[in-house]
VOROTOR-311879 format. One record per residue (C-alpha): chain; x, y, z. Coordinates in steps of 0.02 Angstrom, whole numbers, plus 32768, in hexadecimal, padded with zeros to 4 digits. Layout:
N
[pt "A"; [X; Y; Z]];
...
//
This chain:
241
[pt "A"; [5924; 5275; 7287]];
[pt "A"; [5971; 527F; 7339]];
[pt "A"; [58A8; 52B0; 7374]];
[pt "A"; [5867; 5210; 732F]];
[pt "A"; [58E9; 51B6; 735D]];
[pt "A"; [58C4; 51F1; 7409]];
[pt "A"; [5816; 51DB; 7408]];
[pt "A"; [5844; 5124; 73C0]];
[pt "A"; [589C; 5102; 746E]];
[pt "A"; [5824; 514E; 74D6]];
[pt "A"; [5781; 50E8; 74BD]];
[pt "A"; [57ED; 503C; 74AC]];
[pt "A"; [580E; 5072; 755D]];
[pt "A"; [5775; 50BE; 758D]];
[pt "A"; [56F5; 506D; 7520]];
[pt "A"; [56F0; 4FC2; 751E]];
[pt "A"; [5662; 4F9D; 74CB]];
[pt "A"; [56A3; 4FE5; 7422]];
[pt "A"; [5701; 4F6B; 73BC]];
[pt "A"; [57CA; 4F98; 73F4]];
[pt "A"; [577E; 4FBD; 749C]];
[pt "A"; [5752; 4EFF; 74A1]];
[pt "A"; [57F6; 4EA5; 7459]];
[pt "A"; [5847; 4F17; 74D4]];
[pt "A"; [57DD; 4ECF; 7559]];
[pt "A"; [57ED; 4E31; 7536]];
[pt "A"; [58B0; 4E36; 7514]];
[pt "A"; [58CB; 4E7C; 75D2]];
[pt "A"; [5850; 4DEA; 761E]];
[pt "A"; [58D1; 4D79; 75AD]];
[pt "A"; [595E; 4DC0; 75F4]];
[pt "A"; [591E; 4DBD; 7698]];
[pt "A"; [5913; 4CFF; 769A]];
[pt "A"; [59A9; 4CF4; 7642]];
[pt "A"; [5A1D; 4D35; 76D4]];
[pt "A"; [59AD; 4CEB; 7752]];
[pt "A"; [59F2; 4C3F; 76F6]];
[pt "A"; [5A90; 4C78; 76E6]];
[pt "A"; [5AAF; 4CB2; 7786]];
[pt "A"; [5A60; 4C09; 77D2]];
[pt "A"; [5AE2; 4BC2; 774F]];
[pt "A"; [5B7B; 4C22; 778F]];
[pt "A"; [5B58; 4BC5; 7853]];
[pt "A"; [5B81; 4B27; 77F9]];
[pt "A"; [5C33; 4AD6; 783C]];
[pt "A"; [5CB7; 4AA9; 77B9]];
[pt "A"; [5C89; 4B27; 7725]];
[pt "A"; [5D12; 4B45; 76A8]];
[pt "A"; [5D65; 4BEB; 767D]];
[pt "A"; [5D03; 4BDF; 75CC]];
[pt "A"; [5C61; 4BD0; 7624]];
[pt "A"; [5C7C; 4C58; 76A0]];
[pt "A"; [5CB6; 4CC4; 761C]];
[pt "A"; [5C1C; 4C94; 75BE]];
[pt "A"; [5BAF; 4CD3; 7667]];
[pt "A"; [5C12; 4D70; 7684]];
[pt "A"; [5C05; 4DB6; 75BE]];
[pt "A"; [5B3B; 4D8D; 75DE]];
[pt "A"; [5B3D; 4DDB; 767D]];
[pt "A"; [5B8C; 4E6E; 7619]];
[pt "A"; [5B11; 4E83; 7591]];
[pt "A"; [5A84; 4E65; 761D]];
[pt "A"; [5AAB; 4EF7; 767B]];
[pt "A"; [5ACE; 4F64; 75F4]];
[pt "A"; [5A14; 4F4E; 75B3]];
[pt "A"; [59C5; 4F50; 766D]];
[pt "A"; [5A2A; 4FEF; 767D]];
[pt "A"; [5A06; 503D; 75D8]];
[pt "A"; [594A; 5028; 7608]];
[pt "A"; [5971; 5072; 76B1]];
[pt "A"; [59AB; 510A; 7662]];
[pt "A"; [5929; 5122; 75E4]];
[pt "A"; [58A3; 5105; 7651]];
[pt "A"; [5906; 519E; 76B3]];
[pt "A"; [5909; 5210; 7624]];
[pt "A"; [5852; 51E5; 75E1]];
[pt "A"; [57E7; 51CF; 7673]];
[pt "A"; [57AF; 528D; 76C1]];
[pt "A"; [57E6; 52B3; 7768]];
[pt "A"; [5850; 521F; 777A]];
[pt "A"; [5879; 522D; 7813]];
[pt "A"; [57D6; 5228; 785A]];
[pt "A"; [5785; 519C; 77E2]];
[pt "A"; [5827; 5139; 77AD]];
[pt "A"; [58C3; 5145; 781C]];
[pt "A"; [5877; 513C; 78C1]];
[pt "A"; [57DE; 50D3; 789B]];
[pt "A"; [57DD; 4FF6; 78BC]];
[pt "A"; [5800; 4FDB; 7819]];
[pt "A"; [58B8; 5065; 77EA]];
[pt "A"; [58E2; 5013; 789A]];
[pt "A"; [58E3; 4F6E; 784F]];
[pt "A"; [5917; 4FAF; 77AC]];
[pt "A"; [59A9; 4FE6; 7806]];
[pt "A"; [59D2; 4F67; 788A]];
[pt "A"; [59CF; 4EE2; 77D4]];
[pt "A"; [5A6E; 4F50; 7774]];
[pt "A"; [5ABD; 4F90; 7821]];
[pt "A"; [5B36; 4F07; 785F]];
[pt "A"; [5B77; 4EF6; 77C6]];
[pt "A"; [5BC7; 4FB1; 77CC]];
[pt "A"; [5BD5; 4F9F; 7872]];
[pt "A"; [5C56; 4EF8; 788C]];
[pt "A"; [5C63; 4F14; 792A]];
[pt "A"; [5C75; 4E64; 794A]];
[pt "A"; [5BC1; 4E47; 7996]];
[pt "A"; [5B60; 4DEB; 7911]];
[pt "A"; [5AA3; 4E31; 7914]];
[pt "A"; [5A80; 4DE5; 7865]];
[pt "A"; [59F7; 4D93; 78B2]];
[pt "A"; [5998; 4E0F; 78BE]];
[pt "A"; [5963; 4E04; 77FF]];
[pt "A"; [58CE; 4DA2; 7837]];
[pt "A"; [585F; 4E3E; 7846]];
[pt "A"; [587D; 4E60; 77A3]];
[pt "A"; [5811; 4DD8; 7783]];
[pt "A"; [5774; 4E4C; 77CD]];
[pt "A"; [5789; 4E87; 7702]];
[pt "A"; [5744; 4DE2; 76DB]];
[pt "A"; [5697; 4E24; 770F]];
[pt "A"; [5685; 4E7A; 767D]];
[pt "A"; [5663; 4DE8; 75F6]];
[pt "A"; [55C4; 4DAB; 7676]];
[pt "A"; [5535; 4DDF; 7619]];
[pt "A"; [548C; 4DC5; 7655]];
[pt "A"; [5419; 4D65; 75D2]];
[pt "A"; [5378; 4D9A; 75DB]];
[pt "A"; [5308; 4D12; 762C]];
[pt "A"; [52B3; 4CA3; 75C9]];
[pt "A"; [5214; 4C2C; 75E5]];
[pt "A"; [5255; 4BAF; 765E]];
[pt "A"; [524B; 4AF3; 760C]];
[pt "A"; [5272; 4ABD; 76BF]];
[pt "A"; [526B; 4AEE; 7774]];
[pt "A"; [5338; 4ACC; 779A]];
[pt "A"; [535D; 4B36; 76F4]];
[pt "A"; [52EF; 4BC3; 7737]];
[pt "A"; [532C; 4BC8; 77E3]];
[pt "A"; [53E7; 4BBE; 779D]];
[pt "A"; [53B8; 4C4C; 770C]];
[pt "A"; [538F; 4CAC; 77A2]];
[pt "A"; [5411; 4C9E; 7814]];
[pt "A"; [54A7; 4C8F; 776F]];
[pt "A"; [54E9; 4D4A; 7789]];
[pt "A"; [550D; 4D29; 785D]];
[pt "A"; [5545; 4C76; 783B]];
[pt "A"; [55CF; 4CC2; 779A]];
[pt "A"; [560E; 4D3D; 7821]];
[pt "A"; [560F; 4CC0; 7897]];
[pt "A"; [568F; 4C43; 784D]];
[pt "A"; [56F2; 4CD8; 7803]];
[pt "A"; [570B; 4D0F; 78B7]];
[pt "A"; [571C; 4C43; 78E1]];
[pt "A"; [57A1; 4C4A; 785D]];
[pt "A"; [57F2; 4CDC; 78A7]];
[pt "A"; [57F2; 4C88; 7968]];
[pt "A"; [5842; 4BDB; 792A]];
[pt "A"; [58D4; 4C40; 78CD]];
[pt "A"; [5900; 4CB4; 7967]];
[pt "A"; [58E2; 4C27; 79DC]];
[pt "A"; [5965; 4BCC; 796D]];
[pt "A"; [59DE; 4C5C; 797E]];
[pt "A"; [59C9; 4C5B; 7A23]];
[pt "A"; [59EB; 4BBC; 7A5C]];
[pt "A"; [5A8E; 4BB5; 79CE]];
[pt "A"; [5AE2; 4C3A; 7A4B]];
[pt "A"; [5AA5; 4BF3; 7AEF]];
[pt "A"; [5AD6; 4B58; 7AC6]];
[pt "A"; [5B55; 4B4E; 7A39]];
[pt "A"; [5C03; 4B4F; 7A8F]];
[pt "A"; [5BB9; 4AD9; 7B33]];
[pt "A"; [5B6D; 4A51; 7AB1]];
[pt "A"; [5BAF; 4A68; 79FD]];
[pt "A"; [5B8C; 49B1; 79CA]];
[pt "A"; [5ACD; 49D9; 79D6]];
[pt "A"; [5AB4; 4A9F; 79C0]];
[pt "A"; [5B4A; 4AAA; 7932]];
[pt "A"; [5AE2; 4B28; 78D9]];
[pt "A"; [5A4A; 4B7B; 78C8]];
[pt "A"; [5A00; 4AE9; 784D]];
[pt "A"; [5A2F; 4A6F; 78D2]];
[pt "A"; [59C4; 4AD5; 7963]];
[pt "A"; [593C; 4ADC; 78DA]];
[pt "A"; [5915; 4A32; 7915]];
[pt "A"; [590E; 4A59; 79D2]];
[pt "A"; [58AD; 4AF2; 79AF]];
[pt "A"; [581F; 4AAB; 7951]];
[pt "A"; [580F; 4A0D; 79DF]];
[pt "A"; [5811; 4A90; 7A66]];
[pt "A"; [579A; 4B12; 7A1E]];
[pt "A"; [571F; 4A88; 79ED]];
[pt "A"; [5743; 4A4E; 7AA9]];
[pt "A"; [5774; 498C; 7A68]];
[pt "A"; [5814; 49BD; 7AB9]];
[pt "A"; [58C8; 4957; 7A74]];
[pt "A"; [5907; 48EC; 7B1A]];
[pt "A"; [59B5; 48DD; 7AC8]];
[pt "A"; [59D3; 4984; 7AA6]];
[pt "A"; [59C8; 4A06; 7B27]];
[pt "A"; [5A1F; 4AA4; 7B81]];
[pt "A"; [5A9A; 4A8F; 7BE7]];
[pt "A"; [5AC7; 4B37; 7C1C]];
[pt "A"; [5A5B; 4BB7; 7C7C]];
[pt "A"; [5A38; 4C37; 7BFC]];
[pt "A"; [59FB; 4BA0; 7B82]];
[pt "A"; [597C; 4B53; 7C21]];
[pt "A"; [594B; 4C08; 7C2F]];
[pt "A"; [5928; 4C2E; 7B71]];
[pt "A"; [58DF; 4B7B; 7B5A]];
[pt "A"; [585A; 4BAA; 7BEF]];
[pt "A"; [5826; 4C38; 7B92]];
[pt "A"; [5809; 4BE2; 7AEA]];
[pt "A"; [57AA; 4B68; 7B3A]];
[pt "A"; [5738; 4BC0; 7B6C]];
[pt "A"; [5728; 4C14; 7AC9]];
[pt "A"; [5725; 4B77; 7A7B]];
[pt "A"; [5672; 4B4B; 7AD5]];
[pt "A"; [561F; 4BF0; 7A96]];
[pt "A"; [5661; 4BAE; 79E2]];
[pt "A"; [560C; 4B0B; 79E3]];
[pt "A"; [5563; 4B52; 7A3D]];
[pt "A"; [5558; 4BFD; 79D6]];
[pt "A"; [551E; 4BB7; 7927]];
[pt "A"; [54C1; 4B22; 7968]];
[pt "A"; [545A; 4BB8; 79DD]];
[pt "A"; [5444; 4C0F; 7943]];
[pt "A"; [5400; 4B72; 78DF]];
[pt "A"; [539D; 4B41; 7951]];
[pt "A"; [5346; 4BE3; 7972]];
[pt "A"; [532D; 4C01; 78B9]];
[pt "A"; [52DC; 4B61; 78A4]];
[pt "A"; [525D; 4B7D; 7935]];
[pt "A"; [523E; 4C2F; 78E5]];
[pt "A"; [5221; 4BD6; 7844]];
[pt "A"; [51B6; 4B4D; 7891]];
[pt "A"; [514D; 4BC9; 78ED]];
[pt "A"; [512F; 4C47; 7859]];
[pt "A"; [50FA; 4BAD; 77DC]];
[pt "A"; [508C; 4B7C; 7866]];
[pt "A"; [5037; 4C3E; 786F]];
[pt "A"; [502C; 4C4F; 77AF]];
//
């Protein structure tokens, strides 16, 4: 009983292509975006003692999960040390249940983003099909690089929201309140529109904002690049056949 049991555990954890293996999957990429929400939700001013009670007893059952997976992936996974605890992803495993244990006072809850990276695994590749036209070809090929691309776009306009809450939060709270607030800022800067009425005042937000700038250029140029090249790839193999 206790060996099945066992066994049960191990490939929902290590397997997730079997059936429990997927819901378990899929409820940790829920909870994932669950206290990315509510820890965007917490940065709000004004909250009542109801709703932060409501955040903290979520943020309780969150970590309990991430770190029951943490230690099951310890005791299932051989030589865990070398493929699990000291790899990216235990790191990030890790980093997403520390602070809590830690409350140390420095918030690194943030860092939950790369848990994201788990996301990856419900891409699947379709198998191409005849092409009914050139645009749907090129994009068929280039799908997998532009997916990846706006996950890690995704990832860039949350930490680039984080950022600029803590650069900029105490020096302008009527426009950086909380992280939904600098959502705004963050997608005009990355998408280099820029926001004239809203913008750092103090050095470490001028320096971060420099930075995402310049980000923010390779984000607009990298999937029209890859479009574009697709569809000349396209254009030129029609053109062969």
């Amino acid at each position: 009983m206790m060996k099945r049991f066992k066994d049960r555990l191990k490939e929902m954890v290590l397997n997730p292509d079997s059936r429990s293996g997927s819901i378990f999957d899929n409820l940790i990429q829920l909870l994932i975006i669950v206290s990315l929400v509510s820890f965007s939700i917490e940065t709000l001013p004004n909250l009542s003692q109801s709703t932060l009670h409501i955040l903290g007893l979520l943020e309780i059952i969150i970590v309990t999960i991430f770190s029951f997976e943490y230690v099951l992936n310890i005791l299932f996974i051989r030589k865990p040390f070398k493929n699990y605890i000291f790899s990216f992803r235990g790191l990030i495993d890790l980093l997403a249940v520390l602070p809590f244990y830690l409350q140390s006072g420095l918030d690194l809850r943030s860092i939950r983003i790369f848990r994201l990276l788990k996301l990856l695994r419900i891409f699947k590749l379709f198998s191409d099909g005849s092409a009914i036209t050139t645009f749907k070809t090129a994009f068929s090929k280039v799908r997998a690089e532009l997916a990846i691309f706006f996950i890690a776009t995704f990832f860039i306009l949350y930490i680039a929201s984080v950022g600029i809450y803590y650069f900029e939060n105490q020096a302008q709270p009527e426009n950086f309140g909380s992280i939904f607030h600098s959502m705004w800022w963050a997608v005009a800067t990355l998408t280099s529109v820029g926001y004239g009425d809203v913008y750092p005042v103090t050095v470490g937000g001028k320096t971060f904002t420099s930075i995402i700038v310049l980000i923010g250029i390779g984000i607009v140029a990298v999937p029209t690049g890859l479009l574009a090249s697709a569809i000349t790839r396209t254009i030129t193999s029609s053109k062969e056949k």
